[in-house]
N, C-alpha and C positions, 0 to 999 in steps of 0.2 A: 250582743255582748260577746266578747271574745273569751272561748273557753280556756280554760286554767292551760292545755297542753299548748294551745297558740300562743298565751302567754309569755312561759316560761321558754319555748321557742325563741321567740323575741327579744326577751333577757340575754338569754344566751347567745344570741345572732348579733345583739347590743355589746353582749361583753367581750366576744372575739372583735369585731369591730374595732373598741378602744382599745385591747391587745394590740393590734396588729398598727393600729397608729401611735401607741407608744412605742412599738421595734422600729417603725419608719422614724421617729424623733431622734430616738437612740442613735441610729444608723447617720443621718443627719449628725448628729452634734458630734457623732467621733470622726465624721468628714470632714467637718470643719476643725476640730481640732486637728489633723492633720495636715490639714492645708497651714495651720498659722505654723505647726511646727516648722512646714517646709517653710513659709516666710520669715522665720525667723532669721536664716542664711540672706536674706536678701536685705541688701546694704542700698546708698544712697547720698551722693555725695550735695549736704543741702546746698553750699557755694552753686549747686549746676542748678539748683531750684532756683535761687537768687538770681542767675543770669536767667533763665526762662524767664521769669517775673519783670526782671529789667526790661528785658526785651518786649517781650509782651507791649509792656505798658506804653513802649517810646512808640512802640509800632503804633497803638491807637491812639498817637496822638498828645497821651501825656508827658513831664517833665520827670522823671523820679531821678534823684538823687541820691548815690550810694554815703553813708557817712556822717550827714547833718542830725539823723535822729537816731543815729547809734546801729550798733551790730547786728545787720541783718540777719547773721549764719544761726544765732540762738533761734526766733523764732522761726526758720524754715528750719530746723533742727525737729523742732517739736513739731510743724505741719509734718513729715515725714514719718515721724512716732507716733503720731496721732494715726495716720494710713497703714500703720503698720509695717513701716520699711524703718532700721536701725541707719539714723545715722551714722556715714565715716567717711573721713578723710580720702580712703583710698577710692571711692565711689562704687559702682557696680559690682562685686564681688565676681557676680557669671562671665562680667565681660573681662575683669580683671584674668580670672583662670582662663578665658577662650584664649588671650591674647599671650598668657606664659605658654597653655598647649601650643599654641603655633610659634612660639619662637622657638620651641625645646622641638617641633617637626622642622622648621629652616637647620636649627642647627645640626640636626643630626645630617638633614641633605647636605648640608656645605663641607663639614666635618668629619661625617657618617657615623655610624652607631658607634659609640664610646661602651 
């Protein structure tokens, strides 16, 4: 039979324990909430879904048709929202700014600092 001191050792080895796995949860779930913040900025143009999907599909083989059963762009809209990427129109957002940084670096070369 285990004495009262080994006990109450145990308890307490027990409650640091669940201590220390509710800071790792904690720690966890504001990581993740940081990550969705950062994804919140990332965009998605669903039309470039829609062409994947097309493509895809003629590749193995099948027939799909754009149009006979209505607006693709809604539903890959919401596949995209569902992943957690904001549909829009302009697509990519990262690649969108990679591609102004580098014309605003051509122009200054062709031009020079303004």
């Amino acid at each position: 039979m285990d004495r009262p001191d080994e006990q109450q050792d145990e308890q307490q080895h027990e409650q640091q324990h669940q201590q220390h796995d509710a800071h790792q949860n904690h720690q966890q779930d504001d990581q993740q909430h940081q990550e969705h913040q950062e994804n919140d900025d990332e965009t998605y143009n669903p039309w470039s879904i829609v062409n994947l999907v097309f493509h895809h599909l003629a590749d193995e083989g099948l027939h799909p048709v754009l149009g006979s059963a209505g607006d693709p762009g809604a539903p890959a809209a919401q596949l995209l929202a569902a992943l957690g990427i904001r549909p829009a129109a302009e697509g990519n957002r990262r690649v969108s700014q990679d591609v102004q940084q580098h014309l605003t670096q051509i122009r200054s070369a062709v031009f020079g600092d303004s």
